[in-house]
Every structure is written in structure tokens, then in C-alpha cells.
N, C-alpha and C positions, 0 to 999 in steps of 0.2 A: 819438146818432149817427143819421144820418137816410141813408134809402136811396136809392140814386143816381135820375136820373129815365129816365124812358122814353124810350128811342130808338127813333125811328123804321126798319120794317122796311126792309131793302134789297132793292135791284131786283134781283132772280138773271138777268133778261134781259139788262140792262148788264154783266154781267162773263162775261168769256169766260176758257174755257182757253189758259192758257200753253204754248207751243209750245217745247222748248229746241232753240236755235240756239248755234255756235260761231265767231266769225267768227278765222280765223288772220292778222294781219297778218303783212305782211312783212316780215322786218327790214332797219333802213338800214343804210348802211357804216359808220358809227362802232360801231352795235352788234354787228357781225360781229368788228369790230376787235378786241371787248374779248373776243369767247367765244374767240378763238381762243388757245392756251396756252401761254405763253412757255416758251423754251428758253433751257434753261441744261443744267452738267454734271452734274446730279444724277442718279445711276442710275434708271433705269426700275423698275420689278417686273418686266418681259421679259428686260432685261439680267441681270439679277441672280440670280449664281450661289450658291446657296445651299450648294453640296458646299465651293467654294473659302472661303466666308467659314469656315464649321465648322470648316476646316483649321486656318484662318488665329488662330482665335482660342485661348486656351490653357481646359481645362478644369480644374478644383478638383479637387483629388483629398483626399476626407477619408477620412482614418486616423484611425479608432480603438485606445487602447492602452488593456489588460486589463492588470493585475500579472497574473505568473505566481508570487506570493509564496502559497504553500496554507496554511500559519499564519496568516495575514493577513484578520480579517473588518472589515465593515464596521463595527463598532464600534469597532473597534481603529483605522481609519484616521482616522475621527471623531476622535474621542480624540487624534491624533498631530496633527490640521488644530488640535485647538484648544489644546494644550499647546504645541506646536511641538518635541516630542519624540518617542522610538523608546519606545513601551509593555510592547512584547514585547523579550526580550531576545537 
């Protein structure tokens, strides 16, 4: 592998600082055309009632059920899940 060759040094006087500049065009009419946002009847986020939609919609309501059986342990229901029978008499 052979090492690159020598480059000649550069002139630091030839290169100037970079200045940033912004330039804003203007926009044409076709492009105003397109920012601006079609209307249709689809609720806002301003229009839109958030108390009435909550109202509106129905909410889950989960029940849990405990046996109130006191003889009754969790071996014993095991047991009846897999015989398909009453254990306790």
C-alpha cells in the first residue's frame, strides 16, 4: 500500500468567510391555493364537545362475582372444573 502523494498547500488569502443569508420568496397564486385548507363537515377540535360526546357514548361496567359458598375452597372448585362434578356433598 503506497501513501497518497503530496498536495499542494492552499492559499488562506483566496478564501473568505461565509456570510449566512436568507432569501424569502414570495409565493405565487397556485401555491397559496394549495396551503389554504379545504372545508368540509368534519368537526373542528374547537367545535367539539367533549362533556356531550362522554354522555353520548355508553361506558363497560365490569362486575365481578365472588361465591359466597364458605365450604367451598379453591381446590375443591378445581376438582369440580375438572370432573365436571359437585366434590363436597
Amino acid at each position: 500500500m503506497e501513501t497518497p502523494s503530496h498536495y499542494n498547500p492552499l492559499e488562506l488569502d483566496k478564501i473568505k468567510n461565509r456570510t449566512l443569508a436568507t432569501k424569502i420568496a414570495k409565493p405565487s397564486a397556485h401555491e397559496e391555493e394549495k396551503r389554504k385548507p379545504v372545508r368540509n363537515n368534519d368537526p373542528s377540535p374547537h367545535t367539539y364537545r367533549n362533556e356531550e360526546a362522554l354522555d353520548k357514548i355508553s361506558a363497560s361496567v365490569v362486575k365481578y362475582a365472588f361465591s359466597k359458598n364458605k365450604q367451598e375452597s379453591f381446590i375443591d372448585k378445581a376438582l369440580k372444573k375438572v370432573s365436571g362434578r359437585n366434590t363436597m356433598p
